[in-house]
N, C-alpha and C positions, 0 to 999 in steps of 0.2 A: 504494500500500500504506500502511495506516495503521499507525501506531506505538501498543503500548498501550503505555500507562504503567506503571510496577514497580507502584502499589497497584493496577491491576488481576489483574496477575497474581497477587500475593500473596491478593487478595479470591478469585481461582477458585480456587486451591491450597486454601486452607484451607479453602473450601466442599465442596471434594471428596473432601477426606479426614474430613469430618463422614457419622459413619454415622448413617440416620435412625432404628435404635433405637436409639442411644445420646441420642439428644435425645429420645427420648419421656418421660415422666412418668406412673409405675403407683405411685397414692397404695394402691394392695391388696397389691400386692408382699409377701414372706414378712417380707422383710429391713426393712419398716415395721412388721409388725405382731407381729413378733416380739420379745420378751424375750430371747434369747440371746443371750452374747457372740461374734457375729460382725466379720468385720472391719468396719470403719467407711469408708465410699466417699463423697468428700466431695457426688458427685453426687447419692448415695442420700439426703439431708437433705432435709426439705419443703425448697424454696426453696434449698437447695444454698449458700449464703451464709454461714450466720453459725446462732450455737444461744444457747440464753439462757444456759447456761453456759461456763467460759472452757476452753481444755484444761488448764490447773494442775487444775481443779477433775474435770474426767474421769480424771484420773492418780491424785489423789487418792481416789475413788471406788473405782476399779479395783485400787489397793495395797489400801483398806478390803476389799475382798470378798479379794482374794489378795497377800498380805504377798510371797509367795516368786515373785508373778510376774515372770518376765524381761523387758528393757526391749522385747526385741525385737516381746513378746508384744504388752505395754502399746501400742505406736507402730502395731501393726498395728490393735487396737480401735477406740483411740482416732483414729486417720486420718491420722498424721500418721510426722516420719520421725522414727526410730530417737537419732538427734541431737538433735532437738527434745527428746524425753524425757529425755532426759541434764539438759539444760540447766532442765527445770520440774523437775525433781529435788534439783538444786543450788538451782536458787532457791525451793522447800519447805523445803531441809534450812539455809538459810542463815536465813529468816524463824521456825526452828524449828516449824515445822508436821508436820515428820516426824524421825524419827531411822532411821540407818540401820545395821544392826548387820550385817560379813560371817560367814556361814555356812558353813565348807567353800569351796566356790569359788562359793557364790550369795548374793547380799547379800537380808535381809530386812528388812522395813522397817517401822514401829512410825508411827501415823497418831496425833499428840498432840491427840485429838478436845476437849482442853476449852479450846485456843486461838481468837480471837476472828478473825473476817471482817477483811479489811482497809480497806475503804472506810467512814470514818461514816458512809454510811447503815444499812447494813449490821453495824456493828460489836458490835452489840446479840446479835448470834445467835455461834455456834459452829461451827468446824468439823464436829463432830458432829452436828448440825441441819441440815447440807447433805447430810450422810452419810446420817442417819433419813430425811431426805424422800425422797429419792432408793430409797434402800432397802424402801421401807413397800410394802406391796401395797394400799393403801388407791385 
């Protein structure tokens, strides 16, 4: 009788419990070609990796179109947990990029659009300019 080894085991475990539509790839899908805020599946990205913007910058985006959205909403869109948002939050509101005013029992939050990018290369452009382009139906 042979012995297998633990990374065998482990290599057939986890090949098994891969479902083979979930590894397929439908670049037609709704949820590519759609404009609505659904929720964000980080599988669902061309290439599932990485986006040319950062999520500060989707958080951001997302308080611009709704000041009064909840974090819980935002972490769903944007892909990410609930925590993480807390935390680009703080570090928006600490760089002043955002102000955040409590309403009643929901905080809303004020996007200071004429603050500058933070990278020199970059630094040339505005808050507001990631907002417009992103925004424009052009």
């Amino acid at each position: 009788m042979t012995k297998k080894k633990r990374s065998d085991h482990v290599k057939s475990s986890r090949s098994a419990n891969r479902s083979p539509v979930a590894s397929q790839h439908d670049p037609t899908s709704p949820s590519r070609t759609s404009n609505s805020l659904e929720p964000a599946h980080r599988s669902e990205h061309a290439g599932g990796r990485w986006t040319f913007l950062t999520n500060h910058s989707h958080v951001l985006i997302l308080l611009s179109r709704n000041p009064t959205m909840v974090l819980r909403e935002v972490a769903a869109l944007v892909g990410i947990t609930e925590r993480a948002v807390q935390r680009i939050i703080v570090d928006l509101e600490q760089a002043g990029y955002i102000e955040r005013e409590k309403v009643g029992r929901q905080n809303q939050y004020r996007i200071l659009a004429d603050r500058p990018l933070r990278h020199p290369i970059e630094s040339h452009r505005k808050i507001g300019d990631i907002i417009a382009l992103i925004e424009s139906s052009d």
